[in-house]
N, C-alpha and C positions, 0 to 999 in steps of 0.2 A: 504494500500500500504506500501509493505515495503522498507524503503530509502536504496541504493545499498553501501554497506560495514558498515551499521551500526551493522548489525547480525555477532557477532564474531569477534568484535572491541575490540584491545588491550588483547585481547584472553582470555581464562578462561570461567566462569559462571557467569552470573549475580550477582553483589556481593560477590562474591568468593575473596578474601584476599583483601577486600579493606574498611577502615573505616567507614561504611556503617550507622550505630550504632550512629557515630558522626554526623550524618546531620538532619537537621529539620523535628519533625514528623507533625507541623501546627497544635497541638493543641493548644496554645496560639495565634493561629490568624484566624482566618476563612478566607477560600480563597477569599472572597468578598471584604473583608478588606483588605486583603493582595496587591490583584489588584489594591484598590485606593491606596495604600500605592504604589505601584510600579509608579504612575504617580508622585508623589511628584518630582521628579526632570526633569521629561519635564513642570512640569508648571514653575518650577523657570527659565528653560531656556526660557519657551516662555514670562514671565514677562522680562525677560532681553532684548528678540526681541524687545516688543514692547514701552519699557522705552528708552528715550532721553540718547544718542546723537547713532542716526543714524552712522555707520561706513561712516568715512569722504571719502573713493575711489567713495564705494558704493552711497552716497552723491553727489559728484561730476560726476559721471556720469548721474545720475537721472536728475541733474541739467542741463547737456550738451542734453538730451534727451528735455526737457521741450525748451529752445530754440531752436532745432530742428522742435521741433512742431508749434514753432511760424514762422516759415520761416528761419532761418538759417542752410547752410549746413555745412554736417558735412565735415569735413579733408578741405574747403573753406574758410568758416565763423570760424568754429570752429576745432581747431589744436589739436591732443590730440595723443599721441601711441598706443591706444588699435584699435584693429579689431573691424569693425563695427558690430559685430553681436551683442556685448553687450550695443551698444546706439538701435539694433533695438529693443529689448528687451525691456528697459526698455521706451519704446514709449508708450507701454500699460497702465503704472503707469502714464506717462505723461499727457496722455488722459485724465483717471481718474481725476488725479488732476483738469484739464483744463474745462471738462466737469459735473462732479460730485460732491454734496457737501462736497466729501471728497479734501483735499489736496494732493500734489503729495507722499507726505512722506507717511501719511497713505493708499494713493493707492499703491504705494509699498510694504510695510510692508502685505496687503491685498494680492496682487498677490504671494509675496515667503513665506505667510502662505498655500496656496493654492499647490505651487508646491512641498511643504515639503509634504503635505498631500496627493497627486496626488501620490507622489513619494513612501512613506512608505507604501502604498496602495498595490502600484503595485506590490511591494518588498516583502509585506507580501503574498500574492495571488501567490506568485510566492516561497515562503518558503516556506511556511506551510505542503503541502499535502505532506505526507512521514516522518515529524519532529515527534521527539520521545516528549513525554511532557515535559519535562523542555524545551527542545530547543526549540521548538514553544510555551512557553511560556516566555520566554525569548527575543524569536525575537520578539514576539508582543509589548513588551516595550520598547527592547532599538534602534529595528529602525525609530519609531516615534522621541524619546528622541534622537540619534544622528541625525535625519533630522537638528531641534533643535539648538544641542548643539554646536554653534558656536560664543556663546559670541559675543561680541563687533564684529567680523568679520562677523555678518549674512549676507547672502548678496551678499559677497565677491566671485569672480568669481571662487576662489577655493571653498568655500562655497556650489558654484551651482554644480561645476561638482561633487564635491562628494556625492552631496543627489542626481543629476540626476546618476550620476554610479550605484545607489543600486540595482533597478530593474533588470541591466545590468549583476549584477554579479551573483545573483540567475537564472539568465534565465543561465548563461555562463556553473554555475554546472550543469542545466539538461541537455547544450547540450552534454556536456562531457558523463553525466549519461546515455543518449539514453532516457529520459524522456520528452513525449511530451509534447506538447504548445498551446494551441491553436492560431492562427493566427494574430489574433487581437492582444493579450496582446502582443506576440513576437515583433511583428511592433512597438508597442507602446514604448515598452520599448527599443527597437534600437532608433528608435529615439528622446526620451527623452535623450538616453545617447549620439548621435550622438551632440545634440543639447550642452549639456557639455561639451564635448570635444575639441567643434569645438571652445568653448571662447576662448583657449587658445593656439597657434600650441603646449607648452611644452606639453599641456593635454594627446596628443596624445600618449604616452608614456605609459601609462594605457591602453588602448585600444591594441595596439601592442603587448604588452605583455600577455594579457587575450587570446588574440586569439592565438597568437604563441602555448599556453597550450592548448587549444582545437585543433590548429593543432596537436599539440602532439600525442595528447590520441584519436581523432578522426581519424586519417590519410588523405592525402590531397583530397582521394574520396568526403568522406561526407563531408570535413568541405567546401567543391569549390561549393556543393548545398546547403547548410546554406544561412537562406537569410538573414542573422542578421548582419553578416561584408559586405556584397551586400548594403541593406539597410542604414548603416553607410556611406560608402563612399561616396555611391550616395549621400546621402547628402553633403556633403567635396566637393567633384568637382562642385556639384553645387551651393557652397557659395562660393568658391573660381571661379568659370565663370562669378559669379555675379560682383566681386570686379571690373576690369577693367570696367566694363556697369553701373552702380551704383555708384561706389566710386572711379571713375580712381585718384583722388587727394591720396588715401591712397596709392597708389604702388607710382604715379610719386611726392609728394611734401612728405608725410609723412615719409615714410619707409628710404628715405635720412637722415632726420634729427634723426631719430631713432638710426639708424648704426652709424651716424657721432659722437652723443652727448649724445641720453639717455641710452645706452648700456653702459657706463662706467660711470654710476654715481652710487655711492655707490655699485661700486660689488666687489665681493669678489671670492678668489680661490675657487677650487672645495671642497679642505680638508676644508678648513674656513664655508662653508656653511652646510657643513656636523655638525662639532663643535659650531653651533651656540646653544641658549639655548635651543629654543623651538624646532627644528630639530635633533637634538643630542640625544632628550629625547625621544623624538617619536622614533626614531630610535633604541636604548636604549630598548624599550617592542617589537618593532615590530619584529627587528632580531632571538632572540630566540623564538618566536613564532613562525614565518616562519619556524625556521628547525623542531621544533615541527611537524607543519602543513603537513612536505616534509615527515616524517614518515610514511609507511604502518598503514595501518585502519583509519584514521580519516577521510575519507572521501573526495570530490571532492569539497565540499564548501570552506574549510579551506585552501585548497591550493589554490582555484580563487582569495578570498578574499588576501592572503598573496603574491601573484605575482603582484594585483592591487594596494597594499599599497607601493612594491617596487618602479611600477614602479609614482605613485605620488612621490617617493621621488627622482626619478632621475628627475621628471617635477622639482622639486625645487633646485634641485642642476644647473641644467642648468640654471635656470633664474639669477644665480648670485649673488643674490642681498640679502639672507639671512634673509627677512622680514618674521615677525611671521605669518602672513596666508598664505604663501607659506607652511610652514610646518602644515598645519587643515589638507589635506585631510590626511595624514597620519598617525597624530593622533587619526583621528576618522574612517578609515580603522583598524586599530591597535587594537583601544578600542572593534570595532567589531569582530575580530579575534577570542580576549581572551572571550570575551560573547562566543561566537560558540563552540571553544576548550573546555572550562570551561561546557557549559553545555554538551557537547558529553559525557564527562569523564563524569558525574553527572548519564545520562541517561542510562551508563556505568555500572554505582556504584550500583546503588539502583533497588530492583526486580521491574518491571512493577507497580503495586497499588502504593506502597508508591511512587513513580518515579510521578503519578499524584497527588499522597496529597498533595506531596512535593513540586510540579512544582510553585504555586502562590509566596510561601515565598523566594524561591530559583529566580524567577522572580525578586523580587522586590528587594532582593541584589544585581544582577546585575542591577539593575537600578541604586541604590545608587552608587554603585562602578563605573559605568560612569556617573552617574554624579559629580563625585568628581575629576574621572577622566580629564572630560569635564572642568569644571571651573578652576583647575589646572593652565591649557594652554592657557586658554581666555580671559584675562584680564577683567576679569566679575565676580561679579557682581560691583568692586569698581569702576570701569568708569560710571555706571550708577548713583551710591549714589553719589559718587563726584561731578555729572557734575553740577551742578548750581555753585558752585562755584569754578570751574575748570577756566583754560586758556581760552576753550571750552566756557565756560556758560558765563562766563564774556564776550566775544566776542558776544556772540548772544547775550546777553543782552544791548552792547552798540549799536551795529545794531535793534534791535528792538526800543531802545529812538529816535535812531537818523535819522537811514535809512528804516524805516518798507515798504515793498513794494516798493521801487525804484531802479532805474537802477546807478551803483558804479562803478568806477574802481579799481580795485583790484589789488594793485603793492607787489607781495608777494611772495616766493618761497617755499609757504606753503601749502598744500592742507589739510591736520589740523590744527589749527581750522578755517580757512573760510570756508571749508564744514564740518559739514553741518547746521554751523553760517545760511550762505545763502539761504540754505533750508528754517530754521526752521522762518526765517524773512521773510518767499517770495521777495527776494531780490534778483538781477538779475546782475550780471560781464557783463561786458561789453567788458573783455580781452577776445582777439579770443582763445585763453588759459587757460588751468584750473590755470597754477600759472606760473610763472618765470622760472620755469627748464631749457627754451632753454638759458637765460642769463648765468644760474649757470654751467650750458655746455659748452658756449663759453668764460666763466672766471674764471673755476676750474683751469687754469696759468694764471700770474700776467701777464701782455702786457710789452712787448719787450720795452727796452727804459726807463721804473719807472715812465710810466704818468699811472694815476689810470684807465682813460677811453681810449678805441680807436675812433681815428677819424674816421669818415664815410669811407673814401677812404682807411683804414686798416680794417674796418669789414670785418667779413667772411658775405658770402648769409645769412643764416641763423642768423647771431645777427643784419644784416641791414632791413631786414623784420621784428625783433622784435620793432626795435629803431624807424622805420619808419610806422608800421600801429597801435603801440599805440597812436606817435603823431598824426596820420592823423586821428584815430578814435576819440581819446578825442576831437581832435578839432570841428572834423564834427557832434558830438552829442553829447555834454558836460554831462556826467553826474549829479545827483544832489550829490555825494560825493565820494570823495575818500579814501580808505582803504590801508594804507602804513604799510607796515610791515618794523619797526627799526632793526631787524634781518633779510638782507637778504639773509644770506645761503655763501657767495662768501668770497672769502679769502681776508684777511685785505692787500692790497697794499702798503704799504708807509701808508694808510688812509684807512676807513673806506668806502665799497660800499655805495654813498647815491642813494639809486631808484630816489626821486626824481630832483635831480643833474642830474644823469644820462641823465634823459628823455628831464630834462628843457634843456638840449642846443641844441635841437631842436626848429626852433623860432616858430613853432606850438602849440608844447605842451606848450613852455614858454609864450604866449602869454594866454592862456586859464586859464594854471595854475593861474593868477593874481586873475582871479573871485572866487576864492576858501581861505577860511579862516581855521583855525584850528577850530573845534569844541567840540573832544574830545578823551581823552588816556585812553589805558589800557595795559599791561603787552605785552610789542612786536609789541602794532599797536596804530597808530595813526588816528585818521577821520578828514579830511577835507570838509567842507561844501560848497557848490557852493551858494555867491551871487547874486541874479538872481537881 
């Protein structure tokens, strides 16, 4: 089969005025070798997956999943901003843990080695047939290797949509191409990418835009009997039918305090997020590639994959907030690009034979090249070598002397490092909250007046719900310690926020508190022990 615009690409002869001469003939490597030599950097990524410290979000959600499974409800019992589809997710891992001699961390780690695999699978099954030899040999390594390649962020809900988008975007080029599918895989990979999409409403943004280009090139006939955006939505209306029947708490208590408070904690303008390091860079290779890609001859793949990295990068400018795994999927959309572009020109270059001699060696530098790529942007592999005696490691280490397996309350406006501390001690929060945020929301301004705290009858709804179901919970179920964090996040008043000052002039929590001594310090937190 031959792939539609590859014959007659960039014009001329095969090797006709192009430095041809210059590229690898693979006699110093045998392609055998060359192939294991091309995996050398998806192992290093997957020794980084499954090396400590777990990404702290990714962590703490796992964690909200496993109390879930015990009987607490979610956006009730337990308060958090994110859309429930990523606590139902990782219920599976929870299971795992719960039921299995595995733990919930390695149940985890288990299922998103699984969905990386599922995913690159599908992706490949869906390249392959039509790829000239370097490009399908090419994709063979670096779609596995960017499943992967997400460092310290594995995990992370941009993490998921971008390895579930990949099958998405090779099925996106055939429907443009007029190249069929068979049935099964098409579903499959609609709703693996429905299912990525759906973690996030920015995600949606990627999808919109993929299709908008197949409306394009297909006209509104064909692309209105496609069942591949049919297939997506349907799923959409019916996770979003689900939300009032299943989780009426996330529209009527959640979504309030969302808009009111965690939509302006740490964001940033539109230009600001654009400028940030790790989005600015991605941005940075992705752009000229893109008009690269918008060129006559390169084919239908380069421009899905270049419209899909855009629109991830409009998902991350909306969110605000300029965090470095907002900007992964576009780095690693990006990284894929230039594999694609880089091996078309290649497949371009070189007559047919040598084009497959050549394919193993010319593989495995693009494997190198994203993985260098990759670790660049991911704070990896030095969060894993450091972490024993990290902020991180040190925290888990005094939870494992002190609290190994017991129920804590955790006064903190940290979600690093008490997750995935908590994890890695099977150690259980007792706050209906992953950490403090909603405090640090309703005391990002100093209170009216120059008193450091508000009295009950000046809270707003939302810090009187905080101030009053820690007291009522610590009281009603004392923990055996508590975890205070001396940094907590809130602007110096006149004085210093003290959490627990704060809480003790409630005469519940102040009365409880008396059973609790200090037992031990490390850098930012203190442990108090409960004398029983």
């Amino acid at each position: 089969m031959t792939r539609p615009d590859f014959e007659g690409r960039l014009g001329g002869s095969p090797g006709h005025g192009t430095p041809a001469a210059a590229l690898p003939r693979c006699r110093g490597l045998a392609p055998s070798r060359a192939r294991l030599v091309a995996l050398v950097p998806a192992a290093a990524f997957l020794l980084v997956a499954l090396s400590p410290p777990l990404n702290h979000d990714v962590a703490a959600v796992l964690n909200f999943a496993e109390r879930m499974l015990a009987g607490e409800r979610l956006y009730a019992d337990l308060i958090d901003v994110n859309p429930p589809l990523i606590f139902v997710l990782n219920l599976l891992p929870a299971a795992i843990g719960a039921w299995t001699p595995l733990d919930a961390v390695q149940g985890l780690l288990v299922c998103l080695l699984g969905f990386c695999a599922l995913s690159a699978s599908m992706a490949l099954r869906l390249a392959r047939p039509g790829a000239a030899p370097v490009e399908a040999a090419c994709l063979g390594v670096a779609l596995p290797l960017l499943a992967l390649a997400a460092g310290y962020d594995f995990g992370q809900r941009e993490h998921l949509m971008a390895v579930a988008a990949l099958p998405y975007l090779f099925l996106a080029a055939r429907r443009i191409d007029g190249v069929g599918t068979g049935l099964g895989l098409t579903l499959g990979a609609a709703l693996l990418a429905a299912i990525g999409f759906g973690l996030k409403p920015h995600f949606l943004a990627v999808p919109g835009l993929v299709e908008a280009l197949v409306l394009l090139h297909r006209g509104p006939g064909r692309a209105l009997r496609d069942p591949v955006p049919w297939a997506m939505a349907g799923f959409w209306l019916a996770y979003l039918a689900s939300l009032p029947l299943i989780f009426p708490d996330y529209l009527g208590q959640v979504m309030p305090l969302v808009w009111d408070y965690y939509l302006d904690l740490g964001g940033f303008a539109w230009w600001q997020v654009i400028l940030t390091e790790r989005l600015g860079t991605a941005l940075m290779l992705l752009v000229p590639l893109a008009l690269v890609s918008a060129r006559p001859g390169w084919g239908t793949l380069p421009k899905v994959i270049a419209v899909a990295a855009l629109g991830a990068g409009v998902s991350a400018v909306v969110q605000h907030k300029g965090w470095s795994y907002h900007a992964l999927p576009v780095r690693l959309l990006a990284g894929l690009l230039a594999v694609v572009l880089a091996a078309r020109w290649l497949d371009r270059a070189l007559p047919g034979p040598r084009a497959v001699r050549a394919a193993p060696v010319l593989a495995a530098i693009a494997a190198f090249g994203l993985g260098i790529h990759g670790f660049a942007g991911a704070e990896a592999p030095w969060r894993e070598v450091t972490w024993s005696w990290s902020r991180g490691g040190e925290v888990t280490a005094l939870l494992k002397r002190e609290a190994y397996g017991e129920r804590l309350l955790v006064l903190s406006p940290d979600i690093f490092p008490v997750f995935p501390a908590l994890n890695y001690t099977r150690a259980q929060s007792t706050l209906r909250t992953m950490n403090l945020w909603l405090l640090q929301g309703v005391y990002r301004d100093c209170p009216a007046g120059g008193s450091r705290y508000r009295e009950t009858w000046e809270m707003s709804r939302a810090e009187f719900f905080v101030y009053r179901t820690v007291a009522e919970d610590f009281s009603r179920a004392p923990p055996a310690a508590i975890l205070v964090s001396t940094l907590p996040g809130i602007p110096v008043c006149g004085r210093p926020f003290d959490v627990l000052e704060y809480f003790g002039r409630h005469p519940l929590f102040a009365e409880t508190l008396r059973r609790y001594r200090p037992a031990a310090q490390t850098e930012g937190y203190r442990l108090l022990r409960r004398e029983d």
